[in-house]
C-alpha positions as CSV (number, residue, x, y, z in Angstrom):
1,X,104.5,121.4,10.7
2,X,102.3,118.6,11.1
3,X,98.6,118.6,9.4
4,X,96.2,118.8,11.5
5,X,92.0,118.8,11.4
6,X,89.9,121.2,13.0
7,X,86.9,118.9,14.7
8,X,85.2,119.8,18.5
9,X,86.0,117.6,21.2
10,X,83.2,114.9,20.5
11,X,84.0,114.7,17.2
12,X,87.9,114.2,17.8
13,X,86.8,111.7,20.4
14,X,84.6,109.5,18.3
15,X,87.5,109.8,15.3
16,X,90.2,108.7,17.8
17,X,87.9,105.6,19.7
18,X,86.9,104.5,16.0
19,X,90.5,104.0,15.2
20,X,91.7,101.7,18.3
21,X,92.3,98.0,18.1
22,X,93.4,95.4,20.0
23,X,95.7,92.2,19.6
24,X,96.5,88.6,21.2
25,X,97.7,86.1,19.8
26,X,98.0,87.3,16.1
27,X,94.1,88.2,16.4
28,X,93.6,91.9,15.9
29,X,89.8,93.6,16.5
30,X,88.4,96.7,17.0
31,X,88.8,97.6,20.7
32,X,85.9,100.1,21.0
33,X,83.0,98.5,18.3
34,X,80.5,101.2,19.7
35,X,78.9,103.6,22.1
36,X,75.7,103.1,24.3
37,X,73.8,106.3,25.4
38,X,71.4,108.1,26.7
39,X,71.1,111.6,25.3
40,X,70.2,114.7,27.5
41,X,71.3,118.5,27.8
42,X,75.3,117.8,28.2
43,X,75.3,115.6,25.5
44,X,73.0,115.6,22.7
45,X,74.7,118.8,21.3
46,X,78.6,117.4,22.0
47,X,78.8,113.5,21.6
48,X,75.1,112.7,20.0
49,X,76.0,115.3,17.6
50,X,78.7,114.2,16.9
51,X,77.8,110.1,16.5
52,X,75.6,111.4,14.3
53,X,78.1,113.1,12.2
54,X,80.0,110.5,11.7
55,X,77.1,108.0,10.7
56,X,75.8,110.6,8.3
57,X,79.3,111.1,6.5
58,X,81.3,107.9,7.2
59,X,83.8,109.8,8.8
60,X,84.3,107.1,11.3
61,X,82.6,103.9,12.4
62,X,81.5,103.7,15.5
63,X,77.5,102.4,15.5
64,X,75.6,103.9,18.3
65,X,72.8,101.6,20.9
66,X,70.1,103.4,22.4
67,X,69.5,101.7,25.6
68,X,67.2,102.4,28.6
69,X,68.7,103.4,31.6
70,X,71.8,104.3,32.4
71,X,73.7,102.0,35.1
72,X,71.8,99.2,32.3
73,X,73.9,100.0,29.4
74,X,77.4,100.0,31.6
75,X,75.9,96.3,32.6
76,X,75.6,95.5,28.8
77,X,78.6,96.5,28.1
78,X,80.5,95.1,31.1
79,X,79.0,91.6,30.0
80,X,80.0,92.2,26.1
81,X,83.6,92.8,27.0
82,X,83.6,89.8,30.0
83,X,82.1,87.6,26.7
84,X,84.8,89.2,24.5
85,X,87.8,88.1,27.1
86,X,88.5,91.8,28.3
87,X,89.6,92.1,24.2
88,X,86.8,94.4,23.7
89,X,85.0,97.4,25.2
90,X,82.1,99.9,24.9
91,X,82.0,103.5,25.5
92,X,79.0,104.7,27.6
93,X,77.6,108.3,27.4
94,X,75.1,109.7,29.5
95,X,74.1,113.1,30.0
96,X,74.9,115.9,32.7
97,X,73.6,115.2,36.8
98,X,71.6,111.7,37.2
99,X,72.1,110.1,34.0
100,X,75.7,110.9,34.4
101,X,75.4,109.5,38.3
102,X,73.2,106.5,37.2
103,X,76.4,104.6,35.7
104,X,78.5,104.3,39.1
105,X,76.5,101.4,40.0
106,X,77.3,100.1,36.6
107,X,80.7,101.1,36.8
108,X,81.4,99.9,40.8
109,X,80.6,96.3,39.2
110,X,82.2,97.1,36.3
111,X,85.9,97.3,38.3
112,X,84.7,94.9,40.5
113,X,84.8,92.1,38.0
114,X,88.1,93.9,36.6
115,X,86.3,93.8,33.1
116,X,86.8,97.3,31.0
117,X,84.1,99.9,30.1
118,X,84.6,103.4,29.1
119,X,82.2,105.7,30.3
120,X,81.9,109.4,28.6
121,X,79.7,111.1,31.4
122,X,78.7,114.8,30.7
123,X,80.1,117.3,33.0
124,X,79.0,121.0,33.8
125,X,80.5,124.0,31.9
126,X,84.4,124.3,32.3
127,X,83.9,127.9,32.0
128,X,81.7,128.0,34.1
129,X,79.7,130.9,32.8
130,X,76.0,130.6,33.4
131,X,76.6,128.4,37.2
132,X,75.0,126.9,38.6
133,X,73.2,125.3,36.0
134,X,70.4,122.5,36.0
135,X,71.6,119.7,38.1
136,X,74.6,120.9,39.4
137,X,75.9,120.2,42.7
138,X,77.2,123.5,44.9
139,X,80.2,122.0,46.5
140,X,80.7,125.0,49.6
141,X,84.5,123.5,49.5
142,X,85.3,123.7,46.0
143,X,84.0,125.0,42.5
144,X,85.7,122.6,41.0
145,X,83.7,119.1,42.1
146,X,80.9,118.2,40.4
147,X,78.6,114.7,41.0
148,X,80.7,113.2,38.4
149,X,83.5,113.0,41.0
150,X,81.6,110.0,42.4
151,X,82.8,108.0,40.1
152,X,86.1,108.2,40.9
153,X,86.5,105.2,43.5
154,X,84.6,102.8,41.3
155,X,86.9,103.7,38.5
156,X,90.3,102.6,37.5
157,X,91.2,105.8,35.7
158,X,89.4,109.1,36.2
159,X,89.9,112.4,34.4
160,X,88.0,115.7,33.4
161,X,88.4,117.0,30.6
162,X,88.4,120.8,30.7
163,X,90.3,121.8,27.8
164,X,90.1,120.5,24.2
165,X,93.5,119.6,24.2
166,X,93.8,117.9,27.4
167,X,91.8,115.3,25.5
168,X,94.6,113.6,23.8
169,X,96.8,112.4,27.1
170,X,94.0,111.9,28.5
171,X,92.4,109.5,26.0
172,X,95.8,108.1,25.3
173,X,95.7,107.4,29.2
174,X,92.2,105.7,29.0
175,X,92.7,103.3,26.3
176,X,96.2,102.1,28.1
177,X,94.1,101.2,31.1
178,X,91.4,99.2,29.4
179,X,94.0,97.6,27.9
180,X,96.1,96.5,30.9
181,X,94.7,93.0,32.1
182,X,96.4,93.4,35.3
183,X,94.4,97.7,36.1
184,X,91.8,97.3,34.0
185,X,88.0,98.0,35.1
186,X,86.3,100.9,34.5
187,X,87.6,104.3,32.7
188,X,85.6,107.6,32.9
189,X,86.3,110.5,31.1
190,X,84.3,113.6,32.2
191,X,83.3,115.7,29.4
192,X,81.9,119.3,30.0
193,X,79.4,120.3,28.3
194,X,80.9,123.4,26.7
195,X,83.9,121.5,25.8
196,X,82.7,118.6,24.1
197,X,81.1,121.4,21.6
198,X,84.2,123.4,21.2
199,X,86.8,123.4,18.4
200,X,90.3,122.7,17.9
201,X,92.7,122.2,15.7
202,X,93.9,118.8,16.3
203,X,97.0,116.6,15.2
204,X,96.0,114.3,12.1
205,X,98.4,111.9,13.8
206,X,95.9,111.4,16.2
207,X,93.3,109.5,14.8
208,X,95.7,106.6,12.7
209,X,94.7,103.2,13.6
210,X,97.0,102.3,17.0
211,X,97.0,98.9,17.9
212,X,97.0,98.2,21.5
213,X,98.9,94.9,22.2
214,X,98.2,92.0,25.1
215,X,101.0,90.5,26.4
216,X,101.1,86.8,27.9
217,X,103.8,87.7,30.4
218,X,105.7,84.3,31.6
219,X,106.7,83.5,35.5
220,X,110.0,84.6,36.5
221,X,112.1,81.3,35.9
222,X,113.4,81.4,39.6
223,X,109.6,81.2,41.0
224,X,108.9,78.6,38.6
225,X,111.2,76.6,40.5
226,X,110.3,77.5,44.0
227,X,106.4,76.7,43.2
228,X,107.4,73.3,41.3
229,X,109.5,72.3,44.3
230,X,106.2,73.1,46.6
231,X,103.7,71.0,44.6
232,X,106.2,68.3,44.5
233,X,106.2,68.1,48.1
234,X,102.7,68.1,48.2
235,X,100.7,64.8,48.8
236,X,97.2,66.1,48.5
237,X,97.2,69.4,45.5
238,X,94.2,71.2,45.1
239,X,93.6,73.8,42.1
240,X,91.3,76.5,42.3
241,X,90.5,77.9,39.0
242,X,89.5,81.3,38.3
243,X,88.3,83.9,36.0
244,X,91.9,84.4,34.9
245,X,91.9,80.7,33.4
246,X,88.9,81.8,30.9
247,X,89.8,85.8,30.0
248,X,93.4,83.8,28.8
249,X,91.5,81.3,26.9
250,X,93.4,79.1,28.9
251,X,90.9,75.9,29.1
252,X,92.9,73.6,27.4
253,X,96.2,74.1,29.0
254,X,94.4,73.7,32.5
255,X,92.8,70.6,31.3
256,X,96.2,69.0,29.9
257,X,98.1,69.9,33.1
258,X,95.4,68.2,35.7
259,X,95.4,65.6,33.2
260,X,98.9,65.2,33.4
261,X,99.4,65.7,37.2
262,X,96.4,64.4,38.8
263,X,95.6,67.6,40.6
264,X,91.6,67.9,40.7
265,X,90.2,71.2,39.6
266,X,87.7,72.7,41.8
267,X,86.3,76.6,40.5
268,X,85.1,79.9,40.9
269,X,81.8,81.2,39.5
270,X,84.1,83.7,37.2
271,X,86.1,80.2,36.1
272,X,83.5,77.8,36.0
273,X,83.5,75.8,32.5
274,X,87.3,75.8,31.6
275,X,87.4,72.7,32.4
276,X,84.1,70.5,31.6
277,X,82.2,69.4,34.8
278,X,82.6,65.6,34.1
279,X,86.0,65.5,33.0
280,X,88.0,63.3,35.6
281,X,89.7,65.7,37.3
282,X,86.8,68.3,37.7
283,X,85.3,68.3,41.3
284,X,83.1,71.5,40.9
285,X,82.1,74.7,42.8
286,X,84.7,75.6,45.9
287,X,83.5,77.6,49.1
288,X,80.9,79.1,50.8
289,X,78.0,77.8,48.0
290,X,80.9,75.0,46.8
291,X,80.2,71.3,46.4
292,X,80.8,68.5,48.9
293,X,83.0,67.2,46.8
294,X,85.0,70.2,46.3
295,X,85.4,71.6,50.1
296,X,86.3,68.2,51.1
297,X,89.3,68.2,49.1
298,X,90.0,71.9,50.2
299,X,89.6,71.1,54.0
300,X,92.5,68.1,53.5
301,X,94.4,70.2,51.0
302,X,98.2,70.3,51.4
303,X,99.1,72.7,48.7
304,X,96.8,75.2,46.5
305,X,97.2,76.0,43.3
306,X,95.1,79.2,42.8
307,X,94.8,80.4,38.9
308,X,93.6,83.3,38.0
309,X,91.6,83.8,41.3
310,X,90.9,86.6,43.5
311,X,90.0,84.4,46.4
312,X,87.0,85.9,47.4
313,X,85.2,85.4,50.9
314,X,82.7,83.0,48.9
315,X,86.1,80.9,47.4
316,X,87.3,80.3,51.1
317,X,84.3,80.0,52.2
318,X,85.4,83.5,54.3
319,X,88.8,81.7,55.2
320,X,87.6,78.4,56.5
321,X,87.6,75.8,53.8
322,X,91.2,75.3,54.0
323,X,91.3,72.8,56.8
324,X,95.6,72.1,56.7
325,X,96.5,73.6,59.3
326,X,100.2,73.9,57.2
327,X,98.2,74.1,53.8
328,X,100.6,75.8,51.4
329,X,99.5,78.0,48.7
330,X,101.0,78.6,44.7
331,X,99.2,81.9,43.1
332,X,99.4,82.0,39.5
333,X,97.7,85.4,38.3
334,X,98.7,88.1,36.0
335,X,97.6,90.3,39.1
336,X,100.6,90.5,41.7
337,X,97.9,91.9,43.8
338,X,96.1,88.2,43.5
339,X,99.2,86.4,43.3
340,X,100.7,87.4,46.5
341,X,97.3,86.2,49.0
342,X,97.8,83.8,51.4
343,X,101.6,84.0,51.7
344,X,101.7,82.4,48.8
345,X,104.8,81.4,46.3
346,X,104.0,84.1,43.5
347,X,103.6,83.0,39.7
348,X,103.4,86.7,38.1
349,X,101.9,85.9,34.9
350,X,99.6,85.1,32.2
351,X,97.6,81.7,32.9
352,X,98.0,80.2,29.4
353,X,102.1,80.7,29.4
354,X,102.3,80.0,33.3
355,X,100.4,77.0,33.3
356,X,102.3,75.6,30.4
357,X,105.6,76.5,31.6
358,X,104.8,75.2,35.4
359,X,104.3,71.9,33.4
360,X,107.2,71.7,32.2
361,X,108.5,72.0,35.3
362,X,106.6,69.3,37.0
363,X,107.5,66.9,33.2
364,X,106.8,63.5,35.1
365,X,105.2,63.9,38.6
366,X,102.2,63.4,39.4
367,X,100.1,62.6,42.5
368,X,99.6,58.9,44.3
369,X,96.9,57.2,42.4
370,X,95.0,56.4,45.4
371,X,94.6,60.0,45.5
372,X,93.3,60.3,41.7
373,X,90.7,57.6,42.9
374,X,89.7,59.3,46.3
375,X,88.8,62.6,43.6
376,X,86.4,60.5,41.4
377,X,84.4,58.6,44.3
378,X,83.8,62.3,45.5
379,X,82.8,63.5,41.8
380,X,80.8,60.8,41.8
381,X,78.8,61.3,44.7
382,X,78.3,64.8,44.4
383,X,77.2,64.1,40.7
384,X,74.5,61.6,42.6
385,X,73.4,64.8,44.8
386,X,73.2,67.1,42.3
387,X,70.7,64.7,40.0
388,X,68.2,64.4,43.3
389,X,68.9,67.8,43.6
390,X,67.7,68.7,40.0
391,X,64.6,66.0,40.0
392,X,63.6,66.7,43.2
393,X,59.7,66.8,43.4
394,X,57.8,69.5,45.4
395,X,54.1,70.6,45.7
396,X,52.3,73.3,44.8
397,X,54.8,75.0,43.6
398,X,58.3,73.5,42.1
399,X,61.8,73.9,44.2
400,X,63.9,76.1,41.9
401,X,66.5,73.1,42.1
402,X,64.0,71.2,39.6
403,X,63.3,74.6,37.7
404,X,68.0,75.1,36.9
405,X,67.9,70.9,36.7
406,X,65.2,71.1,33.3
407,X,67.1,74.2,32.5
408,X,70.3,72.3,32.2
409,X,69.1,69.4,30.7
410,X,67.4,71.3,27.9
411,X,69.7,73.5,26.9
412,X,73.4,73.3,24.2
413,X,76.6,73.0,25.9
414,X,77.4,76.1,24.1
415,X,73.8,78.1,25.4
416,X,74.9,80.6,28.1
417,X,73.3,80.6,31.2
418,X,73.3,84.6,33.5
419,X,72.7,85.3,36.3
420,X,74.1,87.4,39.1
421,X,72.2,87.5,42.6
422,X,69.7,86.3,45.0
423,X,69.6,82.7,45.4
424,X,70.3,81.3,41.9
425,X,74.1,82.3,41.8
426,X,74.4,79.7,45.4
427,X,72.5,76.8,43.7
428,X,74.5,77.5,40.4
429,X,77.8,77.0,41.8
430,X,76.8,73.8,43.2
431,X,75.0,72.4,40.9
432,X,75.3,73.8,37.5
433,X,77.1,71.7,34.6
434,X,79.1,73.8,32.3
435,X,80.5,71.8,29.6
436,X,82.0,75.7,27.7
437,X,83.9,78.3,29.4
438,X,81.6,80.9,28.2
439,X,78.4,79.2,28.6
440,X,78.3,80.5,32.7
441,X,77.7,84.0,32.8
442,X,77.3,84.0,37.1
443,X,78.4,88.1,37.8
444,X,79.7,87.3,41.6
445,X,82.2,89.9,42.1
446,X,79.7,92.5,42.9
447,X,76.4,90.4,42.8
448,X,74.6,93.6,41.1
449,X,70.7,92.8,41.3
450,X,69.7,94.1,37.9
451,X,72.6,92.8,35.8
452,X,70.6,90.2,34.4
453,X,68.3,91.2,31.9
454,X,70.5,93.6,30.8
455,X,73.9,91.6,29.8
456,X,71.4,89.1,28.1
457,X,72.0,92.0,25.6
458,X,75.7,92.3,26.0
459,X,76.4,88.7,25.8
460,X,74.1,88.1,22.8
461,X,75.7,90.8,21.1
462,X,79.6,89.0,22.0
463,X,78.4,85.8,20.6
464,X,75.3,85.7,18.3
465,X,75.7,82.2,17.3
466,X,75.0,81.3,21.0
467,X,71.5,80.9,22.5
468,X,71.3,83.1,25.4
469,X,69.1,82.2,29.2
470,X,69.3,84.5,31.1
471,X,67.8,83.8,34.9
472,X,66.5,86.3,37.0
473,X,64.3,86.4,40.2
474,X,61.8,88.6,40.6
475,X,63.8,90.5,42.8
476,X,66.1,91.5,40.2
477,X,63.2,91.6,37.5
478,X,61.6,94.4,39.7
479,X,65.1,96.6,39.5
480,X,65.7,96.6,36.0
481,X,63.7,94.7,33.5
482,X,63.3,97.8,30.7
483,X,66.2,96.6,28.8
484,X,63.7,94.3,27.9
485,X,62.7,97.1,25.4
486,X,66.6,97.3,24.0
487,X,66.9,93.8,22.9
488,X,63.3,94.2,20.8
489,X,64.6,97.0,19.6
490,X,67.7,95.5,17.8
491,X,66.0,92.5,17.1
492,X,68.1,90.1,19.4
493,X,66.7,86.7,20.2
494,X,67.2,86.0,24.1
495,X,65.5,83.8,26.3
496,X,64.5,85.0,30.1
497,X,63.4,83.1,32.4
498,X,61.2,85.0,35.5
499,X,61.9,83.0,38.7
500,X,59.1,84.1,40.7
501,X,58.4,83.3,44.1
502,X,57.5,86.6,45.9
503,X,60.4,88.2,47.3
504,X,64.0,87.8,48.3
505,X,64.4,84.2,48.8
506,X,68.2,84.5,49.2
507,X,68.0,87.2,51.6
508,X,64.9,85.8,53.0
509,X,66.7,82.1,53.7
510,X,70.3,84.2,55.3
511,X,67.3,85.9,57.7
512,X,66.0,83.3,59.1
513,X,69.3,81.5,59.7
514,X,70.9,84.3,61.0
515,X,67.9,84.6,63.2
516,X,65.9,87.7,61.8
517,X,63.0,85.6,61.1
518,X,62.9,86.5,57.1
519,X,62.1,89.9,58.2
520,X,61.3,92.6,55.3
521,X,61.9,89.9,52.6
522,X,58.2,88.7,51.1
523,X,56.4,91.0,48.7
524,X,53.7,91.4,51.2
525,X,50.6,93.8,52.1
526,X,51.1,96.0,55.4
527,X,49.0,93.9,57.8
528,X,47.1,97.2,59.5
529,X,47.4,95.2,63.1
530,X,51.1,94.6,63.3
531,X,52.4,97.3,61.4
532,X,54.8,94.9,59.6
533,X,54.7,93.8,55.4
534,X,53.2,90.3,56.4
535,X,49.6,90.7,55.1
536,X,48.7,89.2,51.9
537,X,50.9,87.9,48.8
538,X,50.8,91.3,46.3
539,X,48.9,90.6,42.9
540,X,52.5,91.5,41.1
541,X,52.4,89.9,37.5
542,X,55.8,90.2,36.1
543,X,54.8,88.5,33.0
544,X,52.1,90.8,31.9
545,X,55.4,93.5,32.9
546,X,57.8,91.5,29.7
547,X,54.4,91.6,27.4
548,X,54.4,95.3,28.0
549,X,58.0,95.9,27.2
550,X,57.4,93.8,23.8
551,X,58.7,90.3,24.7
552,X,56.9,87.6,23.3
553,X,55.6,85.6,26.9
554,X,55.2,81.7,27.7
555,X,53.5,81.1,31.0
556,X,54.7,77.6,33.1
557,X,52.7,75.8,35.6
558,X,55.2,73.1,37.1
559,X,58.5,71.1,35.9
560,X,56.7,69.6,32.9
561,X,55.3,72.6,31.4
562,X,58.5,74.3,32.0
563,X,60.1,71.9,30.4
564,X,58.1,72.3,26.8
565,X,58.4,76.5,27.4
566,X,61.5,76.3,27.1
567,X,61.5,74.1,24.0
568,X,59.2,76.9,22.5
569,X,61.3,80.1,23.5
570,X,64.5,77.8,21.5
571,X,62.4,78.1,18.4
572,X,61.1,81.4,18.5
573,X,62.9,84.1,16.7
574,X,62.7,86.4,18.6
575,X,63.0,87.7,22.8
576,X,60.9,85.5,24.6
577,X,60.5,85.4,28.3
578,X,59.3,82.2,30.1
579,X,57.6,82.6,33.6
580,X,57.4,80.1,36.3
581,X,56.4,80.7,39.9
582,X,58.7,78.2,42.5
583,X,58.5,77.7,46.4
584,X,60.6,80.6,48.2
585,X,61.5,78.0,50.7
586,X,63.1,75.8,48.7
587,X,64.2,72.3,49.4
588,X,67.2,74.0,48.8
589,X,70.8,71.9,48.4
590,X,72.8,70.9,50.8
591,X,75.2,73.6,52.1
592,X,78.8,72.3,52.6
593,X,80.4,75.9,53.1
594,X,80.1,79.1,55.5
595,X,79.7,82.6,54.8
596,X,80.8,85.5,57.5
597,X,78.0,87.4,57.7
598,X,78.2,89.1,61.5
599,X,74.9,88.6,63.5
600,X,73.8,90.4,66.8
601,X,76.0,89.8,69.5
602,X,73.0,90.2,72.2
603,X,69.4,90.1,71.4
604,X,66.1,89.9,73.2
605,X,64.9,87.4,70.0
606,X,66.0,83.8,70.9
607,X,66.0,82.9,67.2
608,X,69.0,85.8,67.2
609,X,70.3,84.3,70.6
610,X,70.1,80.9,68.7
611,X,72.1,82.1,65.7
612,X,74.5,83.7,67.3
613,X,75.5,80.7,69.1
614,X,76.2,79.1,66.0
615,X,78.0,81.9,64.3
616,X,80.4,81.8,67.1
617,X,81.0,78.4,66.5
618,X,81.9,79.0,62.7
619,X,83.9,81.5,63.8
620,X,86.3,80.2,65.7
621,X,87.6,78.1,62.4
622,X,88.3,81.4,60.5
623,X,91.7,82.1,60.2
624,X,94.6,83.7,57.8
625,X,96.6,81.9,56.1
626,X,100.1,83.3,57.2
């Protein structure tokens, strides 16, 4: 008879998450280093109790972050584990009804980016003995739904737990799928309330160290073939590199092959930085916010060599910056899912072993060196745009152009730069010069206003020997700065920088040229005549907001004093946030892309009538690519 350990639910939990590791390449870690929470009535007496157990005793290590709100810590952890190359991933516990609900935001973006979280939400009483208790949703068409069971399309894997020893398959189950490169995203295990506080007698067995190995799966030989014969056909290659590139740690071998082939390398926001932005061959951001220099390239692209991408709308600029009217695509992505888009000839694999192996299959070709030259004139104009674009000088107020260009410039190659929505991710893709493949932190799968301030504390945490910037508009500021408070709290040194200009400039731009005349967009007073928010600017002082939540604050007044603010936030020890006010309406850079966004088909507004007349004219370039 095997020994066995009588523990509750939470306390066999935290034993069995402290004792998981993962492995790639020889490297082992832990796989779960910790748990973020919130405690409240379905979990301080089941998993706080039992974190604090194991603290108190050394019964298992597994260090415990309080953080601030709920769909905040899932962010933190979603940007630790991007940081950590997917190798890595926190549990998240909140407790029974909202806090519980307050993580499917967290965890939509969470599977979104396909980056692995576990969340531990509280659940109401599997017995269900004293229904309906506090926060409990009365389903009329079942008693067995609770609000948890919103998280179950924004998660990869979804179980509830309603029996102590339902646990082990199920957590078995959980780790397999934060482990899988290919399913991963986010995991949630419900846990009632009454469950995570009852015994059982469980299996020693279960709580031995298990390592959890990542395989670099190779390309099927026989498609190795088929996609060398297509890019040896093909007179003008384009690659479009992807998040997949970085999570493989697959910079180098992208860099040797373009090197060797003469295929530029235009990317993603998610694969921005694996290869440097003035290496020969790099050509920068592709699509809807993309570079001249890339879409060019894309429009008179005869093959594409996607890696690691998802192709989203924003990457084809929403399937129009592929101008070949026979353009060809290769898909190399561990995903088949990704693989197979666009018709494409499918390269099921890792992107480290399938870029290496689809060189070796190409040994001696390359492209015509008239196209290797045609590649650098267009680097080197777009390089020429992007320095006006970076010095370009405005009054009163600074373009935010000028505010990213003294960023750049004053900042390590190895600094990380996040952001995530409004108009900074647009003018980042085009402009930004990431020399790391870490040092871009753009979330742009789900563009989750409120990311920002919160992975500052997620990445810092991945990589302390990095300096972290995180970017955020006021916008985003306004939805979630509190984990302001977290990072003080564990002492972590991060640098934010409050892009104010009074509303949603991203939105507010899209508005007006989709013809709704910025509409709802400025922080405004109700003007009492009209009826509409267009009154006066509102006295909002986001700095004086960071000073409350205990950040030490650096005021800027134009380019120049930006410019030494952020000199004293790189020598200050500890959270500092830098404030500087820009012009919502720009000078913005020059758009070389299109985005779908639908606009009214028949309007009494002749700015609408005007935009529509445009959109229809975009529109009838969108095609798939069969």
């Amino acid at each position: 008879m095997s020994e066995t350990v009588r523990l509750t639910t939470a306390q066999a939990l935290v034993r069995f998450l402290a004792a998981q590791y993962s492995e790639r390449d020889g490297v082992e870690q832990r796989l779960i280093p910790g748990v973020w929470g919130i405690f409240g009535h379905g979990n301080v007496a089941g998993l706080g109790q039992a974190l604090l157990q194991a603290a108190r005793t050394g019964e298992a290590d597994l260090p415990y972050y309080l953080a601030r709100n709920e769909q905040g810590m899932v962010h933190t952890s979603a940007a630790f584990a991007k940081m950590r190359d997917r190798l890595q991933a926190f549990a998240c516990t909140a407790s029974t009804g909202p806090g519980s609900t307050n993580m499917v935001t967290g965890a939509a973006l969470a599977t979104t980016n396909r980056v692995p979280v576990l969340l531990l939400p509280s659940d109401m009483f599997a017995t269900r003995g004293p229904d309906p208790v506090l926060q409990q949703l009365e389903d009329t068409r079942g008693g067995d739904v609770t609000v948890n069971d919103a998280l179950r399309p924004v998660s990869k894997y979804w179980d509830r737990v309603t029996r102590p020893e339902q646990l082990i398959p199920a957590a078995l189950a959980a780790l397999r799928m934060l482990t899988d490169p290919v399913e991963t995203g986010a995991v949630t295990l419900c846990l009632p309330q009454d469950v995570q506080a009852e015994a059982h007698d469980w299996p020693v067995e279960l709580f031995r160290g298990r390592v959890w190995h990542i395989d670099r799966p190779v390309p099927d030989p026989a498609a190795l073939a088929r996609a060398a014969e297509t890019l040896r056909e093909a007179r003008k290659p384009l690659i479009v590199a992807g998040g997949g590139v970085v999570y493989a740690q697959a910079g180098r071998q992208l860099r040797e092959f373009a090197e060797a082939t003469g295929i530029p390398v235009a990317d993603t926001h998610a694969g921005k930085g694996a290869v440097q932005w003035d290496h020969p061959c790099a050509v920068g951001g592709i699509g809807a916010t993309g570079s001249k220099s890339a879409n060019e390239l894309a429009r008179e692209a005869d093959v594409v060599l996607g890696i690691g991408t998802r192709y989203s709308d924003f990457t084809t600029a929403s399937h129009t910056v592929f101008g070949d009217p026979d353009v060809e695509f290769v898909n190399l992505n561990v995903a088949r899912l990704d693989a197979a888009k666009h018709s494409a000839s499918q390269l099921v694999g890792d992107a480290r072993a399938g870029l290496e192996a689809l060189r070796r299959e190409l040994d001696g070709w390359e492209v015509e060196p008239a196209y290797r030259t045609r590649v650098r004139e267009l680097a080197r104009e777009w390089a020429r745009i992007t320095d006006e674009c970076y010095h370009v000088e405005h009054e009163p107020l600074p373009a935010q152009t000028a505010v990213l260009g003294a960023l750049n410039e004053s900042i390590a190659e190895r600094d990380v730069v996040i952001n995530a929505a409004g108009s900074m991710p647009g003018d980042l893709q085009m402009l930004w010069r990431a020399s790391d493949p870490k040092a871009y932190h753009v979330e742009y799968a789900y563009s989750c206003m409120g990311y920002e301030v919160a992975s500052g504390t997620g990445v810092k945490m991945a990589d302390p020997s990095r300096e972290v910037f995180v970017l955020v508009g006021d916008g985003s500021y306004l939805m979630m700065a509190q984990e302001i408070a977290t990072m003080v709290s564990e002492g972590l040194k991060v640098v934010i920088i409050v892009v104010q200009n009074h509303g949603f400039a991203s939105i507010g731009s899209l508005s007006e040229e989709l013809g709704s005349q910025r509409f709802g967009t400025r922080y405004r007073y109700r003007d009492p005549e009209s009826g509409l928010l267009e009154g006066a600017t509102l006295p909002v002082d986001l700095a004086a907001n960071a000073a409350s939540l205990g950040a030490r604050v650096v005021r800027a007044h134009g380019i120049k004093e930006f410019r030494e603010a952020i000199a004293q936030a790189k020598a200050a020890e500890s959270t500092t946030v830098v404030h500087i006010e820009t012009d919502m309406h720009g000078p913005n850079p020059p758009s070389h892309g299109w985005w779908d966004v639908p606009v009214s088909e028949v309007s009494e507004l002749d700015s609408t009538r005007t935009a529509y007349g445009t959109y229809a004219q975009h529109k009838r370039n969108q095609r798939h690519y069969l």
